[in-house]
PDB file of N, CA, C and O in Angstrom, chain B, residues numbered from 101:
ATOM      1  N   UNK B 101       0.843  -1.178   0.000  1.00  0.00           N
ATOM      2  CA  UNK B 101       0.000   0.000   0.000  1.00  0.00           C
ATOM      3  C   UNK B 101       0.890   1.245   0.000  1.00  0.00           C
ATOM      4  O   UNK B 101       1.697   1.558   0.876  1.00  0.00           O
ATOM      5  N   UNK B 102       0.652   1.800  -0.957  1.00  0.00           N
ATOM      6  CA  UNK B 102       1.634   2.930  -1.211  1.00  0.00           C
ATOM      7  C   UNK B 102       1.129   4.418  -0.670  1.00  0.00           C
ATOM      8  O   UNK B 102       0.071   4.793  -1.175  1.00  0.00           O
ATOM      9  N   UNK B 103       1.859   5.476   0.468  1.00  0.00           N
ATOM     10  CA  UNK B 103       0.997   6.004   1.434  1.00  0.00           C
ATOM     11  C   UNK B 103       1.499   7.489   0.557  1.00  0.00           C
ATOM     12  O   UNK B 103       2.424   7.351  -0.243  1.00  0.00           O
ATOM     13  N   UNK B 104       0.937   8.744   0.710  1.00  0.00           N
ATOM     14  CA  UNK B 104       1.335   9.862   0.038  1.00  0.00           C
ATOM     15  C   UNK B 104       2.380  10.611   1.598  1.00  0.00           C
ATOM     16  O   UNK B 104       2.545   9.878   2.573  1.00  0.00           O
ATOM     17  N   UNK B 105       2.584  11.111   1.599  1.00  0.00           N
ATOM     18  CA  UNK B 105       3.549  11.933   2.374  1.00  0.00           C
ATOM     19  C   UNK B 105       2.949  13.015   3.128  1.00  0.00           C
ATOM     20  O   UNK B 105       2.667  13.156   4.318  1.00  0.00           O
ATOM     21  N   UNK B 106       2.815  13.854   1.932  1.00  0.00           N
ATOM     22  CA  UNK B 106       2.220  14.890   2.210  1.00  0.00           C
ATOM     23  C   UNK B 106       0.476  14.754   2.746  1.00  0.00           C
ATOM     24  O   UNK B 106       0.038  15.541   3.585  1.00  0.00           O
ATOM     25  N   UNK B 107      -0.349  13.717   2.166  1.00  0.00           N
ATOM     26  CA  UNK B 107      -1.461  13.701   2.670  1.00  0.00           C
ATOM     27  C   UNK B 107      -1.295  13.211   4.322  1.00  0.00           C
ATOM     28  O   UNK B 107      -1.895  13.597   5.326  1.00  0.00           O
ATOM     29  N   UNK B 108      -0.490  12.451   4.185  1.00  0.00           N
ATOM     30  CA  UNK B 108      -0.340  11.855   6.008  1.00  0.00           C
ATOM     31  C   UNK B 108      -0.515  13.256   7.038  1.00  0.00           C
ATOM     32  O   UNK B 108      -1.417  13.550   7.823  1.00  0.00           O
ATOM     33  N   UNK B 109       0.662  13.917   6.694  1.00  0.00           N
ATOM     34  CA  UNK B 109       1.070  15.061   7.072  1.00  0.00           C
ATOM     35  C   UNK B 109      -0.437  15.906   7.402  1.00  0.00           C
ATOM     36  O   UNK B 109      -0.874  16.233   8.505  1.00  0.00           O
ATOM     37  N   UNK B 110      -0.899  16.073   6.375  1.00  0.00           N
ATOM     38  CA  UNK B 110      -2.340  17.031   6.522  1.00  0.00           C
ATOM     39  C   UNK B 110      -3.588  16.371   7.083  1.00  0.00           C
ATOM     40  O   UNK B 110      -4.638  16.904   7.442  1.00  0.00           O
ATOM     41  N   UNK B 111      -3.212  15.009   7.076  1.00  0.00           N
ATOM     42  CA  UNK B 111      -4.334  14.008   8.313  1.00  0.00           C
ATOM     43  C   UNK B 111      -3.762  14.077   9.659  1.00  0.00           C
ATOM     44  O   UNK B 111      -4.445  13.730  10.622  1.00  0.00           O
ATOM     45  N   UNK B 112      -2.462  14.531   9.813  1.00  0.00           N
ATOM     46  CA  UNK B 112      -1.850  14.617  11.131  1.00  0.00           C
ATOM     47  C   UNK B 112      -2.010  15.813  11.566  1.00  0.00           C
ATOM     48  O   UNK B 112      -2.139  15.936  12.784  1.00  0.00           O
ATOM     49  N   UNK B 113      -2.041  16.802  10.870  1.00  0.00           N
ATOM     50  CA  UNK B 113      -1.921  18.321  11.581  1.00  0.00           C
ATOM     51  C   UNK B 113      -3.645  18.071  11.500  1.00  0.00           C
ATOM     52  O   UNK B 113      -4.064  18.552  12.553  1.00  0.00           O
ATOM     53  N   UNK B 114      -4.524  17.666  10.907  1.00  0.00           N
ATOM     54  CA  UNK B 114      -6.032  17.568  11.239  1.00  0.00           C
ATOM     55  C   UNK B 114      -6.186  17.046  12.644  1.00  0.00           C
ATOM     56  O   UNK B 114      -6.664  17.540  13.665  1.00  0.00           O
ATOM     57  N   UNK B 115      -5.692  16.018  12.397  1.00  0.00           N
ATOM     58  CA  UNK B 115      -6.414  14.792  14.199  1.00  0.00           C
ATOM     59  C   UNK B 115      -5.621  16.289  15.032  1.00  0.00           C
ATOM     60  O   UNK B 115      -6.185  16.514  16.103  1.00  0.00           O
ATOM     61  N   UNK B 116      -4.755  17.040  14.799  1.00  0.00           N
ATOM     62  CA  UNK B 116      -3.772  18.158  16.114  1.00  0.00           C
ATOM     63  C   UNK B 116      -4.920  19.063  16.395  1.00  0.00           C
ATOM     64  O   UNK B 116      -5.065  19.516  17.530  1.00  0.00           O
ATOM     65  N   UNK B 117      -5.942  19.422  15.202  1.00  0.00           N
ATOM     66  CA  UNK B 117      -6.895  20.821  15.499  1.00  0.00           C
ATOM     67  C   UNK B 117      -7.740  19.919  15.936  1.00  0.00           C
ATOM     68  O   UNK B 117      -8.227  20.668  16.783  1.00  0.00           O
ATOM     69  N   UNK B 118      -8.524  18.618  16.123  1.00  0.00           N
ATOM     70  CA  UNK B 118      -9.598  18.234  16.883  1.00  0.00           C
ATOM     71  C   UNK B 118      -9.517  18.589  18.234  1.00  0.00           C
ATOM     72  O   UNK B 118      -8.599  18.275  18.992  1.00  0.00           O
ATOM     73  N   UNK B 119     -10.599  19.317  18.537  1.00  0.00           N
ATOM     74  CA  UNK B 119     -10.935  19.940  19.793  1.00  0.00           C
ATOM     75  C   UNK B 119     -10.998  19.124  20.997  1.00  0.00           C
ATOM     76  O   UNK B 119     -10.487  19.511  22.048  1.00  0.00           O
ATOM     77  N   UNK B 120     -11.664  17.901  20.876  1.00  0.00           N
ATOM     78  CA  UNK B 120     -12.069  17.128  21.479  1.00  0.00           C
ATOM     79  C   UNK B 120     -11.207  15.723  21.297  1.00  0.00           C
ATOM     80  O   UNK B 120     -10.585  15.455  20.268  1.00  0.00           O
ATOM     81  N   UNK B 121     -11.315  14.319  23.227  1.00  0.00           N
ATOM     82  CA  UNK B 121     -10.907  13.343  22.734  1.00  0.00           C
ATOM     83  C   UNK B 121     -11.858  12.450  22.009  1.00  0.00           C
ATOM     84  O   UNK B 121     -11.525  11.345  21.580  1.00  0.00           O
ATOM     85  N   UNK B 122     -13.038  12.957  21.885  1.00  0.00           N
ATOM     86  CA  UNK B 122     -13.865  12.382  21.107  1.00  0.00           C
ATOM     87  C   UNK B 122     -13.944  11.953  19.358  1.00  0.00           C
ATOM     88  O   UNK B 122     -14.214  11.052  18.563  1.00  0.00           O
ATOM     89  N   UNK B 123     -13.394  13.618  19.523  1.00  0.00           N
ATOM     90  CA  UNK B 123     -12.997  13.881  17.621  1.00  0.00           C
ATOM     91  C   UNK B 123     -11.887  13.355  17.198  1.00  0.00           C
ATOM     92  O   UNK B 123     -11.701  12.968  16.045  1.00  0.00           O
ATOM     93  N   UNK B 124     -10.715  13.291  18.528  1.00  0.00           N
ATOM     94  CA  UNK B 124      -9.746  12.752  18.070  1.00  0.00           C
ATOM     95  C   UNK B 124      -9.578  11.427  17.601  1.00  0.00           C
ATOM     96  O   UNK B 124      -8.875  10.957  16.706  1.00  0.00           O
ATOM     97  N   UNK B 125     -10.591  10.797  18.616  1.00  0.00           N
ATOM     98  CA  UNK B 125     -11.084   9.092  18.688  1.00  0.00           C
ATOM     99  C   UNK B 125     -11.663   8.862  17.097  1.00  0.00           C
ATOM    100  O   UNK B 125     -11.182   8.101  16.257  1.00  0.00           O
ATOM    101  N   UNK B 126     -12.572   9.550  16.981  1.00  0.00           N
ATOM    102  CA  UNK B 126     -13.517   9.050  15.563  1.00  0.00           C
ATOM    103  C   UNK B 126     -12.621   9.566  14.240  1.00  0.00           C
ATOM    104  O   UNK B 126     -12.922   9.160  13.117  1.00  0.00           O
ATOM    105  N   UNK B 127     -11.693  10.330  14.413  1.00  0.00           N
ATOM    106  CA  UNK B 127     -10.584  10.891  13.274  1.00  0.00           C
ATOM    107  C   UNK B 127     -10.021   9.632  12.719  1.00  0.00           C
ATOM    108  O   UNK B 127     -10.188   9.168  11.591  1.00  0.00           O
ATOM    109  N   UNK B 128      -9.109   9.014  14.019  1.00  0.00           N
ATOM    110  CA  UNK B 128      -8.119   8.062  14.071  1.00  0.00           C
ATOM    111  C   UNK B 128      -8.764   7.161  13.525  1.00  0.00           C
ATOM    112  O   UNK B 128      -8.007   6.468  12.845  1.00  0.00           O
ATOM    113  N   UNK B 129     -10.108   6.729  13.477  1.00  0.00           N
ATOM    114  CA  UNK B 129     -11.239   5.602  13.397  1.00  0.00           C
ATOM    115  C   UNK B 129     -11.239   5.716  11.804  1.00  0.00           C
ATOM    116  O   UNK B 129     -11.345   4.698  11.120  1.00  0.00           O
ATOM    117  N   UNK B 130     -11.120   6.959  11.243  1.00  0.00           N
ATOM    118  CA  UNK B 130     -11.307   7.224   9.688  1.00  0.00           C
ATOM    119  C   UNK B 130     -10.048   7.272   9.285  1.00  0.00           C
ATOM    120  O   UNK B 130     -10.045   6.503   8.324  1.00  0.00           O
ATOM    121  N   UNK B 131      -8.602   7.834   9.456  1.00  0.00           N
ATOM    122  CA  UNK B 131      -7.515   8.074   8.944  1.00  0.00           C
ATOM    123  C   UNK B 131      -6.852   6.911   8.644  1.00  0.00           C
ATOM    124  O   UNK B 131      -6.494   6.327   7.621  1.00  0.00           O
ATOM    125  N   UNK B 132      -6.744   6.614  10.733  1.00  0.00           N
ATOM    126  CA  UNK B 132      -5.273   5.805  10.949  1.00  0.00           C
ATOM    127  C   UNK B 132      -4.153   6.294  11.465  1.00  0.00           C
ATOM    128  O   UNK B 132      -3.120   5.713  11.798  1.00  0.00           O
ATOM    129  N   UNK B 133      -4.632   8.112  11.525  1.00  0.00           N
ATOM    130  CA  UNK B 133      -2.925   8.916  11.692  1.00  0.00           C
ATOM    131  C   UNK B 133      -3.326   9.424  12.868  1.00  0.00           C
ATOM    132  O   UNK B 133      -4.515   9.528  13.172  1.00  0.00           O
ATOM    133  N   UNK B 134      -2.516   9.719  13.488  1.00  0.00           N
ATOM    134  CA  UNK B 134      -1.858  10.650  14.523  1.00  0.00           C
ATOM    135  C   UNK B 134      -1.219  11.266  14.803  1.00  0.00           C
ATOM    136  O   UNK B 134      -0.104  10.750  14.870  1.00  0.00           O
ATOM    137  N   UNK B 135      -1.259  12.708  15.179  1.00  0.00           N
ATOM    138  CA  UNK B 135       0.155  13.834  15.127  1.00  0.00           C
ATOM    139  C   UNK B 135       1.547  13.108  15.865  1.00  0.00           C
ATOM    140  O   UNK B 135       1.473  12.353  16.835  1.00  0.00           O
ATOM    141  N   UNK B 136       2.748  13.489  15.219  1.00  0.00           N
ATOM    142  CA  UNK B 136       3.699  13.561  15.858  1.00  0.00           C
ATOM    143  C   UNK B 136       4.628  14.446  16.261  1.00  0.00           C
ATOM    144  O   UNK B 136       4.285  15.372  15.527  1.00  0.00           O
ATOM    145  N   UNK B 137       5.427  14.817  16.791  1.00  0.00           N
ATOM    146  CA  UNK B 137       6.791  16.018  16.674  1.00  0.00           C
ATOM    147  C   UNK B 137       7.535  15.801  15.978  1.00  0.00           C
ATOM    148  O   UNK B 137       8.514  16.541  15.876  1.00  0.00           O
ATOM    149  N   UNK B 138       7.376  14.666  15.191  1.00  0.00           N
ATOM    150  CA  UNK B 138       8.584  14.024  14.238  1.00  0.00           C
ATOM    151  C   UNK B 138       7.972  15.308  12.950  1.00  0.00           C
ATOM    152  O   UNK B 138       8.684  16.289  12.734  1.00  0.00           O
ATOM    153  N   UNK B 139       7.153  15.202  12.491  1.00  0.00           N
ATOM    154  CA  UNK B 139       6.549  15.796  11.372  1.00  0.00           C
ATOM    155  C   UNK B 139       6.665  16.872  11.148  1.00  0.00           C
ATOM    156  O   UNK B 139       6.729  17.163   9.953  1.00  0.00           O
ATOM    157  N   UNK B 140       6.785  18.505  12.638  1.00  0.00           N
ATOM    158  CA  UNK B 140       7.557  19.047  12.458  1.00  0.00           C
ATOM    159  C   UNK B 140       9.031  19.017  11.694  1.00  0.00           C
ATOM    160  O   UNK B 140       9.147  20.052  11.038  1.00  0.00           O
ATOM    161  N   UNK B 141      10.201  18.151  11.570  1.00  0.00           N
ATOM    162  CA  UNK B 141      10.630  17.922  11.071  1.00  0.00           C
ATOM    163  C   UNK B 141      10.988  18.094   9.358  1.00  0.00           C
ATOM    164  O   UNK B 141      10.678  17.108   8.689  1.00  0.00           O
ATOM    165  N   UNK B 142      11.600  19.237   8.622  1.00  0.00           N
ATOM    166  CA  UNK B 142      10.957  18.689   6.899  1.00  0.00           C
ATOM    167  C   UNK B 142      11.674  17.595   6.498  1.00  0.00           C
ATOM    168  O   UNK B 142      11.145  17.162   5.475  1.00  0.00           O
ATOM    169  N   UNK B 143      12.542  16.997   6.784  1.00  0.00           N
ATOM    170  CA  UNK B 143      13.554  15.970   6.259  1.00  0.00           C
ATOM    171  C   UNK B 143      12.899  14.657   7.029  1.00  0.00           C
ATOM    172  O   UNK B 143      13.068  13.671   6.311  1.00  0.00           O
ATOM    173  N   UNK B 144      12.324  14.379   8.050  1.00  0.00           N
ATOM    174  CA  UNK B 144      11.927  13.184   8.588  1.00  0.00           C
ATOM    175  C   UNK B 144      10.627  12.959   7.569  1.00  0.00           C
ATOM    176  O   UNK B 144       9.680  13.746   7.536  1.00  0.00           O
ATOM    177  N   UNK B 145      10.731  11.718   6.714  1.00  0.00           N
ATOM    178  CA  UNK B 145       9.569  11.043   6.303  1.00  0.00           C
ATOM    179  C   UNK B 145       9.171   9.612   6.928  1.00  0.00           C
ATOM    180  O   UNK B 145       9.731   8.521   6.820  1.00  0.00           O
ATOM    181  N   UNK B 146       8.000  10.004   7.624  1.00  0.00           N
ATOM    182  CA  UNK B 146       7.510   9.129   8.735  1.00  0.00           C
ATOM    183  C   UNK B 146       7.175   7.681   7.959  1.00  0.00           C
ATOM    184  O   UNK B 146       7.393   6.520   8.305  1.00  0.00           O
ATOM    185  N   UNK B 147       6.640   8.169   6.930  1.00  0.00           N
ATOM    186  CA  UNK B 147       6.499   6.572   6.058  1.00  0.00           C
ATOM    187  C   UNK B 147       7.654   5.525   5.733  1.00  0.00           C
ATOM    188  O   UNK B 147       7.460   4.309   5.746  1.00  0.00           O
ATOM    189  N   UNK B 148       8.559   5.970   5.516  1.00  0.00           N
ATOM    190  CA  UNK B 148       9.890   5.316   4.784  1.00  0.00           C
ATOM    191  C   UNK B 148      10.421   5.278   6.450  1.00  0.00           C
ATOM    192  O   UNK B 148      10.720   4.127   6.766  1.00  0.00           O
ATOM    193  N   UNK B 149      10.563   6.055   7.324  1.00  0.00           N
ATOM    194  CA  UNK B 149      11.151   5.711   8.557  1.00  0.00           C
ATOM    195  C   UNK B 149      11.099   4.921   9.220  1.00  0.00           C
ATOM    196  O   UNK B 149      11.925   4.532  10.046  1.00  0.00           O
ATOM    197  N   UNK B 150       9.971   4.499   8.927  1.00  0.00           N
ATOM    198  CA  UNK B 150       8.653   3.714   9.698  1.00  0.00           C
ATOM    199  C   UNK B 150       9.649   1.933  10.408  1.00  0.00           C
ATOM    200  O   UNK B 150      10.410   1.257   9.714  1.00  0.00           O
ATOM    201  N   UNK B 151       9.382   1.725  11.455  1.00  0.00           N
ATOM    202  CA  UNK B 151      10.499   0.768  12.011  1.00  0.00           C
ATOM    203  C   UNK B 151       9.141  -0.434  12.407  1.00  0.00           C
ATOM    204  O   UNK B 151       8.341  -0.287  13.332  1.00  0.00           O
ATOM    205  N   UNK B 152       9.164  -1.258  11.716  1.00  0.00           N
ATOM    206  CA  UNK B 152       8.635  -2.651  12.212  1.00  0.00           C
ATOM    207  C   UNK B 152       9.749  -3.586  13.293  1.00  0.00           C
ATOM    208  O   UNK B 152      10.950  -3.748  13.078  1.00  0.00           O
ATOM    209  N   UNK B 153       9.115  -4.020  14.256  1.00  0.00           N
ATOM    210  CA  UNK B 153       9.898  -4.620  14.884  1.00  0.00           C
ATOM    211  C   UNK B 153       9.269  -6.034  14.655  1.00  0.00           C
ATOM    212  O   UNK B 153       8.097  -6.325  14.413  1.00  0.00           O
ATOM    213  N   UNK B 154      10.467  -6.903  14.810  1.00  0.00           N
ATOM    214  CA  UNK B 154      10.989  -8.049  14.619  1.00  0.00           C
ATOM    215  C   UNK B 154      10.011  -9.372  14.946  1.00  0.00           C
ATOM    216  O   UNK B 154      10.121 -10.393  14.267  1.00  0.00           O
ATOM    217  N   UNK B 155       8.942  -9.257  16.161  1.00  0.00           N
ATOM    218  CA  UNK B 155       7.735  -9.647  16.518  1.00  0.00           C
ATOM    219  C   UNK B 155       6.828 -10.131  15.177  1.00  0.00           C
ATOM    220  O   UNK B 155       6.608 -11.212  14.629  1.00  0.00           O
ATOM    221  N   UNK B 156       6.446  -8.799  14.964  1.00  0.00           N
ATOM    222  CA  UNK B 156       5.340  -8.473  14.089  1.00  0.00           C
ATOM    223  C   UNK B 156       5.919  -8.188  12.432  1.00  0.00           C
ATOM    224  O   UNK B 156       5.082  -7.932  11.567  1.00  0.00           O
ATOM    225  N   UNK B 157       7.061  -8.239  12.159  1.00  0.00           N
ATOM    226  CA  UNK B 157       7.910  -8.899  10.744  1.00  0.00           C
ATOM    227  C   UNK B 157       7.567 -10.044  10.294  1.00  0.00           C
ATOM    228  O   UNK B 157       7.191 -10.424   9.185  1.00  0.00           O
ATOM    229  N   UNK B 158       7.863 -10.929  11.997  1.00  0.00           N
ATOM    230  CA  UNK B 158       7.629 -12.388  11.210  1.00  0.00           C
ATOM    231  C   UNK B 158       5.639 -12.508  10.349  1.00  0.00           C
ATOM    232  O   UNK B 158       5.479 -13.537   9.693  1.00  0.00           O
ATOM    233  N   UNK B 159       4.734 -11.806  10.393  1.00  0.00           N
ATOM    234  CA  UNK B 159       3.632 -11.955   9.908  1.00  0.00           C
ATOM    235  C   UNK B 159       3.929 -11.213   8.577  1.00  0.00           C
ATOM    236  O   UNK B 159       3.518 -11.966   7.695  1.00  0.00           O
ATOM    237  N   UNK B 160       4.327 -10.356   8.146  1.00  0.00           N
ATOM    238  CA  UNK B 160       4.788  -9.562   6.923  1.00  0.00           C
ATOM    239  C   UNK B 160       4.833 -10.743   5.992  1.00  0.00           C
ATOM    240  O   UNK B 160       5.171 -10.590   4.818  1.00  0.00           O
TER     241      UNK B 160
END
């Protein structure tokens, strides 16, 4: 599944303006994303960074 970058980014700074943990809850329920401090960042791309651990590899 091939993810866009920039859309992540603008689903992440979205779930940041939900007012509520309610909105934040039903966001996450539609996206999948969640803000980080990483994203501040312009050189960190959270997709390609992205670290699977070794557990949950073996199902990959």
């Amino acid at each position: 599944m091939q993810k866009n970058l920039n859309e992540h980014r603008r689903n992440a700074e979205r779930w940041r303006l939900c007012k509520s943990k309610y909105e934040r809850k039903k966001y996450i329920s539609k996206t999948h994303v969640r803000w980080s401090e990483l994203l501040r960042l312009p050189y960190f791309n959270l997709i390609r960074f992205l670290v699977v651990d070794l557990m949950h590899n073996l199902f990959l």
